[in-house]
C-alpha positions as CSV (number, residue, x, y, z in Angstrom):
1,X,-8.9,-23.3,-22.7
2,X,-10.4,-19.9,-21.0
3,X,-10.8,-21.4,-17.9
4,X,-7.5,-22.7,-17.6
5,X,-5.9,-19.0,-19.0
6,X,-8.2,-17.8,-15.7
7,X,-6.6,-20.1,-13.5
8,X,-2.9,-18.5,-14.9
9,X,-4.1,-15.0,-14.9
10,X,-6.1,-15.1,-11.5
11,X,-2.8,-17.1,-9.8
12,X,-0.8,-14.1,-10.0
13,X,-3.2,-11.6,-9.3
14,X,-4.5,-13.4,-6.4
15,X,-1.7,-14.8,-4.8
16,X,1.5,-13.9,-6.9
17,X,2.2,-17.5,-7.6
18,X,2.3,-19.7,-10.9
19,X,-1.0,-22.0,-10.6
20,X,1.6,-25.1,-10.0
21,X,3.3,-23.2,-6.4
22,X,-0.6,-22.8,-4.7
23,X,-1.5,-24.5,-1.2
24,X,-5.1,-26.7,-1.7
25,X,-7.1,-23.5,0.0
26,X,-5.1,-21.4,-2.5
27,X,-6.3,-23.6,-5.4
28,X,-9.8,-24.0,-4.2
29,X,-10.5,-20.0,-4.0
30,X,-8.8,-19.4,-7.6
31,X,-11.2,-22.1,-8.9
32,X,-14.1,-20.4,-7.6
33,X,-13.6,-17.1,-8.7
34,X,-12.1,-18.4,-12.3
35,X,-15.7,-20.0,-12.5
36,X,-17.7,-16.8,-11.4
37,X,-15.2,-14.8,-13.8
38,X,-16.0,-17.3,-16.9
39,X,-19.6,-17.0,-16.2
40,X,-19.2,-13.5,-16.4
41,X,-16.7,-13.2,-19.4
42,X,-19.1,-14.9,-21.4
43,X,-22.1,-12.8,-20.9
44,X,-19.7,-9.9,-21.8
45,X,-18.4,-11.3,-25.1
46,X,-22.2,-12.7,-25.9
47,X,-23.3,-8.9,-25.4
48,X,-24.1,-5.9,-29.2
49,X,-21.3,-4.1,-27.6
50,X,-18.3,-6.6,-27.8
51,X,-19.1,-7.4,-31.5
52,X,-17.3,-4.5,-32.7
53,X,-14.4,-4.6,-30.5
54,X,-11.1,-5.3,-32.5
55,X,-8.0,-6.1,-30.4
56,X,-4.9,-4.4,-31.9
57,X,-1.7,-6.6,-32.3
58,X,0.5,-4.2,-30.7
59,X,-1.8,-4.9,-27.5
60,X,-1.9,-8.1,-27.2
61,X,1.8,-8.6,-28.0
62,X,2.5,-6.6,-25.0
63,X,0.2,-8.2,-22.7
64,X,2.5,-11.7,-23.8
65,X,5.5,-9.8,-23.0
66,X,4.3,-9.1,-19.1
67,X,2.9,-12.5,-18.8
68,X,6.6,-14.1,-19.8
69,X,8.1,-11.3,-17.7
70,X,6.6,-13.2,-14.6
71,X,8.9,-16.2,-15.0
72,X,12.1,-17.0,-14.6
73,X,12.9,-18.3,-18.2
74,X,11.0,-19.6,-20.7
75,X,11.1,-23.5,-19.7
76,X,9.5,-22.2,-16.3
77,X,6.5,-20.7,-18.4
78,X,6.4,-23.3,-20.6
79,X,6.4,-26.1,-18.0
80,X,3.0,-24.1,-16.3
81,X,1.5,-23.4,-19.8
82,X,2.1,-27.6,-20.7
83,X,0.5,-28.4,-17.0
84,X,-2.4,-26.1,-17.7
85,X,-3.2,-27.5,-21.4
86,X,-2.4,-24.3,-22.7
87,X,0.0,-23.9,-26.3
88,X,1.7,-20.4,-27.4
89,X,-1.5,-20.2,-29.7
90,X,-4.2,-21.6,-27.3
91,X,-2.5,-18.8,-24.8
92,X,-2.7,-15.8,-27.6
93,X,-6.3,-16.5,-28.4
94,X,-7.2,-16.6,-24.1
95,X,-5.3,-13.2,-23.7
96,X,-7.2,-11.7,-27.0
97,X,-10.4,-12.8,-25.6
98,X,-9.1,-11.6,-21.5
99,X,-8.7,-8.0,-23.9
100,X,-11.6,-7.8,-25.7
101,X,-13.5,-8.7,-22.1
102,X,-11.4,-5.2,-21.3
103,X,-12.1,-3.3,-23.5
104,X,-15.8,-4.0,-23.3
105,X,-15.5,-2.9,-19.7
106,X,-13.7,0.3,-21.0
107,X,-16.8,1.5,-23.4
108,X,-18.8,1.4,-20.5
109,X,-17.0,3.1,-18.2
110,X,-16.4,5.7,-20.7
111,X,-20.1,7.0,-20.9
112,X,-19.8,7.5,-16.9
113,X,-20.1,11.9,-16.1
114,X,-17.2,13.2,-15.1
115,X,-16.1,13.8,-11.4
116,X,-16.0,17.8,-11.0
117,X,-14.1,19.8,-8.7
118,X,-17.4,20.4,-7.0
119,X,-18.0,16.6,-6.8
120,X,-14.6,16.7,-5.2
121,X,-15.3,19.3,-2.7
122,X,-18.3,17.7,-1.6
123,X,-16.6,14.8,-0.6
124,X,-13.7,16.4,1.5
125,X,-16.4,18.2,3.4
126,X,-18.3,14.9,4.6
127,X,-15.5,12.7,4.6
128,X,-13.1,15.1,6.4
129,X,-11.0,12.4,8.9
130,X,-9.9,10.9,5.5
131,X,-7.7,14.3,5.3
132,X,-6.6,15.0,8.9
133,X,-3.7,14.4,9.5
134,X,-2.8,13.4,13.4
135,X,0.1,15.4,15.0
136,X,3.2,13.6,14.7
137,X,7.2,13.8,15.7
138,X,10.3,11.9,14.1
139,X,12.3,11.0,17.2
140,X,15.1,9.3,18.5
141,X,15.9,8.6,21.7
142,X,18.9,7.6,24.2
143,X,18.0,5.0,26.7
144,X,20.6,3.8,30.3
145,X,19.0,1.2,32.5
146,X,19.7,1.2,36.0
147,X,19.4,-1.5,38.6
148,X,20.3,0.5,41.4
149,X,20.8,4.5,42.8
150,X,24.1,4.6,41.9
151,X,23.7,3.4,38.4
152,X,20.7,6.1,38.1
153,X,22.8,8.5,39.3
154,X,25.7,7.8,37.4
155,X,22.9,7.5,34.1
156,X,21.5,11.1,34.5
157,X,25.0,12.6,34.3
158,X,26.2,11.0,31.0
159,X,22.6,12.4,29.8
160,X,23.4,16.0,31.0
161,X,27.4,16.0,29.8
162,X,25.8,14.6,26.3
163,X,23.2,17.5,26.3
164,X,25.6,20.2,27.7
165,X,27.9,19.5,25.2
166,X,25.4,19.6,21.9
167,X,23.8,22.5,23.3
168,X,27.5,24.9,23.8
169,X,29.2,23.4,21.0
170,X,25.6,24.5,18.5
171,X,26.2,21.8,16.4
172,X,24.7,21.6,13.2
173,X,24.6,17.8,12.7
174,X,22.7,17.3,15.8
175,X,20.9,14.1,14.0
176,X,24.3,12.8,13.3
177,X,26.2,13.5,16.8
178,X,22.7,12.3,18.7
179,X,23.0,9.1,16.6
180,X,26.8,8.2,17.1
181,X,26.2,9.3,20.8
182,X,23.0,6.8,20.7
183,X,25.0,3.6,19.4
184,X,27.6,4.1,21.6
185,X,25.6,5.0,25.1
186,X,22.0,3.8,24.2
187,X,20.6,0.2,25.8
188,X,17.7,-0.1,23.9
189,X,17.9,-2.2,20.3
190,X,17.2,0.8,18.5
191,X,20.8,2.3,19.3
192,X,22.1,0.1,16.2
193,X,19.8,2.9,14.3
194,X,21.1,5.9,15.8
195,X,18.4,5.9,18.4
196,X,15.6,6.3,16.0
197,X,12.2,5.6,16.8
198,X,10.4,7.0,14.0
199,X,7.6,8.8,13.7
200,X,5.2,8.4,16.3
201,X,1.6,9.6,16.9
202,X,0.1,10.8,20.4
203,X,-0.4,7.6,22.3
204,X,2.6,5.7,21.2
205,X,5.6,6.5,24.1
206,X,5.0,6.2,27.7
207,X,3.0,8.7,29.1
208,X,6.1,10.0,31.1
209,X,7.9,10.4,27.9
210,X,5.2,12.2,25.9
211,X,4.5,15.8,27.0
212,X,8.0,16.6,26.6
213,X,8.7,14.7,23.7
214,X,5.6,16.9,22.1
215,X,6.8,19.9,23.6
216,X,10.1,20.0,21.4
217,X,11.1,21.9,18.8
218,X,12.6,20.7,15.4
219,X,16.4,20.3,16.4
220,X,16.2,20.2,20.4
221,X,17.1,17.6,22.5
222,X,15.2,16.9,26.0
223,X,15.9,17.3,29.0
224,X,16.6,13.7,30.7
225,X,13.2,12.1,31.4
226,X,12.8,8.4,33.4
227,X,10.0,6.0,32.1
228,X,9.4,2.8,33.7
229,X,12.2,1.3,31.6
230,X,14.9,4.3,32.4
231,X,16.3,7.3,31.6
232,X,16.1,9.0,28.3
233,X,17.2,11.8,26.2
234,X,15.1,12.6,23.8
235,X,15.9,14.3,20.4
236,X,13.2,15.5,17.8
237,X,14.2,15.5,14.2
238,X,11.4,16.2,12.3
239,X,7.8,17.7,13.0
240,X,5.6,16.6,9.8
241,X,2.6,19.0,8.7
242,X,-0.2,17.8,10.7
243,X,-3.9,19.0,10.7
244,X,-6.5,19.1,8.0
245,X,-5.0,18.6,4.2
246,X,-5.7,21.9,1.8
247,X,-8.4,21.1,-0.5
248,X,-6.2,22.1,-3.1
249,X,-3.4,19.9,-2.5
250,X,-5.7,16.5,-2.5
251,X,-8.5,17.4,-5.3
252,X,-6.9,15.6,-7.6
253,X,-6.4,12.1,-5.5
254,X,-10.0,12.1,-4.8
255,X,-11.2,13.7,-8.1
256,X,-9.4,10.2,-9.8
257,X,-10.4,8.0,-6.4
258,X,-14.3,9.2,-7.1
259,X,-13.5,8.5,-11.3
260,X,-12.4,5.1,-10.3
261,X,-15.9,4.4,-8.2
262,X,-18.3,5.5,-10.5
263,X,-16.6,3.7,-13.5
264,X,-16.3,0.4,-11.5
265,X,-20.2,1.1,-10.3
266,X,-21.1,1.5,-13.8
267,X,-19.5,-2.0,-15.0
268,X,-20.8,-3.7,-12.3
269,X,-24.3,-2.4,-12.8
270,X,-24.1,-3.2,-16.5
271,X,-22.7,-6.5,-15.6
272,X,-26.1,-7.1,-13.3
273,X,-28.3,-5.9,-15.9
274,X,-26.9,-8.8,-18.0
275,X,-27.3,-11.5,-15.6
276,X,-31.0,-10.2,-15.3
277,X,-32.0,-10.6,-18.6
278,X,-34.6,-14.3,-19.7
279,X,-31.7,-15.3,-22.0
280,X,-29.2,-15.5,-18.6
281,X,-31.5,-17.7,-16.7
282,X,-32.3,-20.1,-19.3
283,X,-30.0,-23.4,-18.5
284,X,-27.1,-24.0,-21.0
């Protein structure tokens, strides 16, 4: 009955699939680790500190609710629960046990020190790439082929009337009026965006492209600048914060990333400990 709850529970987790919708590989890797999982389950439950665990109604009534919540209707989860062996009350007493399992997990966790702000502080000093943040710019761009000098020619001036006219007329939708100006002038497949390209790092345009598109201000448009594939204007929207993250603004995030290790460490070191003990190695 447990292992075929495993094989239900592990489906979705794993792949996001009812057990009956898995490809052969699919199924052999959820039978492995349901079998790894039961072997650990039941060291858990066989352990002084789940003998006192109660599991409250109200919790395992919800935990029904999500797993019916993953189905279409109830004939769909009834259909797996038949294929799987697995009755309404078959299925309660798997998820009770899945909880207790839980909750087990949850005392010792529980009795791991806290993660200080000094703990915190530590980290963001030795781990500091994990908080710098690489310069960036939100772009779009306008792009005319050419196949020829007169096409170039006749290129860089609708670039320099486009420019001349955002840059007397002031205006204050320049996203807008650069994106209208983009779908209607642009020949590159971002033009049915507006001309966006996103945000891009250092190392993502064409080198001829890059200096200048850098160089902008929040709200200016380029100058026209040729790449291999043609002439461009380029506009830059947005210039996200960049550099080192404040302490203060990520403490948190790594004060509940560090909780999150030392808890798992603990359960898995406890989980160890069980496996190491005479009565674990004796054959069943």
């Amino acid at each position: 009955m447990q292992h075929a709850y495993l094989e239900l529970k592990l489906a979705w987790e794993l792949f996001q699939k009812a057990p009956e919708g898995l490809s052969e590989p699919e199924r052999k890797k959820l039978s492995t680790v349901a079998g790894n999982q039961e072997s650990i389950e039941q060291r858990i439950l066989a352990t002084a500190e789940a003998a006192s665990v109660v599991v409250p109604a109200a919790t395992l009534d919800n935990r029904l609710a999500e797993i019916r919540q993953r189905y279409a209707s109830d004939d769909e989860m009834h259909h797996d629960l038949e294929r799987l062996g697995l009755q309404a009350e078959s299925l309660a007493a798997a998820v009770e046990r899945d909880l207790k399992v839980e909750a087990v997990l949850d005392k010792i966790a529980a009795d791991v020190p806290e993660v200080s702000v000094v703990d915190a502080e530590i980290y963001y000093r030795l781990h500091p790439e994990a908080f710098d943040r690489p310069e960036t710019r939100k772009l779009r761009h306008i792009l005319i082929t050419y196949g020829n000098v007169k096409e170039k020619q006749q290129g860089i001036a609708t670039l320099d009337a486009l420019r001349s006219t955002w840059k007397s007329a002031q205006n204050r939708d320049l996203a807008g009026a650069f994106g209208k100006a983009a779908l209607r002038h642009s020949q590159c497949p971002t033009a049915m965006e507006g001309g966006l390209l996103g945000t891009v790092k250092r190392g993502q345009l064409y080198s001829e492209l890059e200096p200048a598109a850098f160089a902008l201000a929040q709200g200016e448009v380029s100058t026209v600048l040729e790449s291999p594939i043609g002439l461009h204007l380029i506009y830059c929207e947005e210039i996200p914060p960049f550099g080192m993250l404040p302490f203060a603004e990520v403490s948190e995030h790594i004060i509940e990333r560090l909780s999150d290790k030392r808890r798992r460490d603990a359960q898995r070191s406890w989980i160890k400990q069980l496996f190491a003990r005479p009565e674990a190695r004796q054959p069943a």
